[in-house]
C-alpha positions in Angstrom: 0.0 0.0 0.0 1.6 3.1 -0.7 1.9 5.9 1.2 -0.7 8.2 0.3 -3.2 4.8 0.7 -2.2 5.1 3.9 -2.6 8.2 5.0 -6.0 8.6 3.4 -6.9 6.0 4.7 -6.1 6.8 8.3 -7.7 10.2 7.5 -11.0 8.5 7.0 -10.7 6.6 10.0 -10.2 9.5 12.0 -13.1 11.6 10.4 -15.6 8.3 10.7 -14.4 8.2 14.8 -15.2 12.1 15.1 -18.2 11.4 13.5 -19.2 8.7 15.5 -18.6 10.6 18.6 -20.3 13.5 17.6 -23.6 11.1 17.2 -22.9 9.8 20.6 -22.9 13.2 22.4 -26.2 14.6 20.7 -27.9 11.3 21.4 -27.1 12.1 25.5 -29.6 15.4 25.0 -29.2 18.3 27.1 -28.1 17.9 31.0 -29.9 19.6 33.9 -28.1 22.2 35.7 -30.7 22.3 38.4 -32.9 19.3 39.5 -36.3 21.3 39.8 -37.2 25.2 38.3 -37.2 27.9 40.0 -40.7 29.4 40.6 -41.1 32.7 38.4 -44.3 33.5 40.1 -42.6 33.6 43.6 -43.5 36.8 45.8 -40.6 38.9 45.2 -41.9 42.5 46.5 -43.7 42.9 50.1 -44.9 45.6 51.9 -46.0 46.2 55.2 -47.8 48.4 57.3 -48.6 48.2 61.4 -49.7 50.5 64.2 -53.4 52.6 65.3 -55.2 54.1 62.9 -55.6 53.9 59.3 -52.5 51.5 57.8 -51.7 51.4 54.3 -49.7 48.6 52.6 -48.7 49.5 48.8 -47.2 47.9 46.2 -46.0 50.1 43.3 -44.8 48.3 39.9 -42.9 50.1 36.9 -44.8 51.5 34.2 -46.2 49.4 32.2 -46.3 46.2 34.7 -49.0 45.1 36.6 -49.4 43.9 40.5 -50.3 40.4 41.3 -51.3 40.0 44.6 -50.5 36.5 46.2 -51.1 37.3 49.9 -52.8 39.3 52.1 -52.4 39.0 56.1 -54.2 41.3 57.8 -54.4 40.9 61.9 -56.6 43.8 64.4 -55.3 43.7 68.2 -56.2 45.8 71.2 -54.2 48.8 72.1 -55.8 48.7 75.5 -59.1 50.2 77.3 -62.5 49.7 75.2 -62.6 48.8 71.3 -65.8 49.9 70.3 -67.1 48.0 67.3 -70.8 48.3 66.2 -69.8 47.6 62.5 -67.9 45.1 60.9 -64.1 46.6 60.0 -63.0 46.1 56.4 -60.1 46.8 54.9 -60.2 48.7 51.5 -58.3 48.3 48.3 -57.5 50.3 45.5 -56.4 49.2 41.4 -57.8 45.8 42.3 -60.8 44.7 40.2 -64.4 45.8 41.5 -62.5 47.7 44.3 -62.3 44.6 46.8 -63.2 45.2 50.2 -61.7 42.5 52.7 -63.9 41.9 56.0 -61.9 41.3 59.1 -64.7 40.5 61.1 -68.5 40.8 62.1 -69.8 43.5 64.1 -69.6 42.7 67.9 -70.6 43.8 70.9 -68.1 47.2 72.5 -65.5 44.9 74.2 -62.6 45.4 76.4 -59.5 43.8 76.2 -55.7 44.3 77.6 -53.6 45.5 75.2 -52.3 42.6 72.2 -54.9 41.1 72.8 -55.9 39.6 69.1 -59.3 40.3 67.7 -58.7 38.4 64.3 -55.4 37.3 62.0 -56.1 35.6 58.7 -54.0 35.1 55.6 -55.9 35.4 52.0 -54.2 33.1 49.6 -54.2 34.0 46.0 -53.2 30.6 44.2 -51.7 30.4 40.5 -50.9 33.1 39.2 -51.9 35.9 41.8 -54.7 38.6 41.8 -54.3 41.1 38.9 -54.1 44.9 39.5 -56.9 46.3 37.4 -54.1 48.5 35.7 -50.6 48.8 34.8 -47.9 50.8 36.6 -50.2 51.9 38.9 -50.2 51.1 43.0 -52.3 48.8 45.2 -53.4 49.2 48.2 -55.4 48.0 51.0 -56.1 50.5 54.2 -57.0 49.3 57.1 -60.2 51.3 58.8 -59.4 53.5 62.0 -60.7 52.3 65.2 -59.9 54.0 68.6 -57.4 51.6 70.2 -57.3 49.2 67.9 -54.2 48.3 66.2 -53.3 47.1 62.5 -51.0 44.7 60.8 -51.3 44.5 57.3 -48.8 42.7 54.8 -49.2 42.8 51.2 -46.9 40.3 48.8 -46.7 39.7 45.3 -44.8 40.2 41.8 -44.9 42.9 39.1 -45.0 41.8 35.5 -46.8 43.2 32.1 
């Protein structure tokens, strides 16, 4: 066999292995970098607001993005001495559809408690993908109503997008 034989055919060899290879490696398909992915809709902006008297919790997006609201947690406690309730105290929102009102509880008797003393906590849950502002790049809020000595805690989470 001469020598140019050879070398050809050692070149053909070496381009069938490369080839070969090559087939093996796209046959593997891409790998994984992380096991599980991460959750885009995650709460990634919270604000909070706590105290007597009227409390507002906002959320402001950019222009052009909207609010989705995931949670609400809302909690009323005694600041001491006589909480007088003859109507049932609801917090108020604003840039959420139908302008949502959120009851915190049922009108009760005038009570007295020591100060902390809870009248109500609850969490609303918004599952999926989160309650829509009505419009873009403009705030959400909810206000708490103000009661003499009654405290608020309000805390608002969710995620801006368009």
């Amino acid at each position: 066999m001469s020598d140019f034989r050879r070398v050809a055919y050692i070149t053909g060899l070496v381009v069938f292995a490369l080839l070969c290879l090559r087939l093996i490696a796209h046959a593997q398909g891409p790998v994984l970098i992380q096991n599980t992915p991460t959750e885009l809709r995650a709460s990634q902006n919270c604000n909070e607001a706590r105290g007597t008297g009227a409390q507002t919790a906002t959320l402001t997006p950019p222009a052009g993005q909207y609010v989705y609201i995931q949670t609400l947690e809302a909690g009323a406690f005694a600041q001491g001495g006589t909480v007088a309730i003859s109507t049932p105290a609801s917090l108020t929102s604003t840039n959420l559809p139908g302008s949502i009102t959120f009851g915190l509880f049922g009108a009760t008797t005038t009570t007295s408690n020591g100060a902390g003393a809870v009248f109500q906590n609850f969490v609303y849950n918004f599952a999926g993908n989160g309650l829509k502002s009505a419009a873009a790049g403009t705030a959400v809020t909810v206000v708490s109503p103000s009661v003499a000595n009654l405290g608020w805690h309000i805390a608002l989470c969710g995620y801006f997008a368009p």
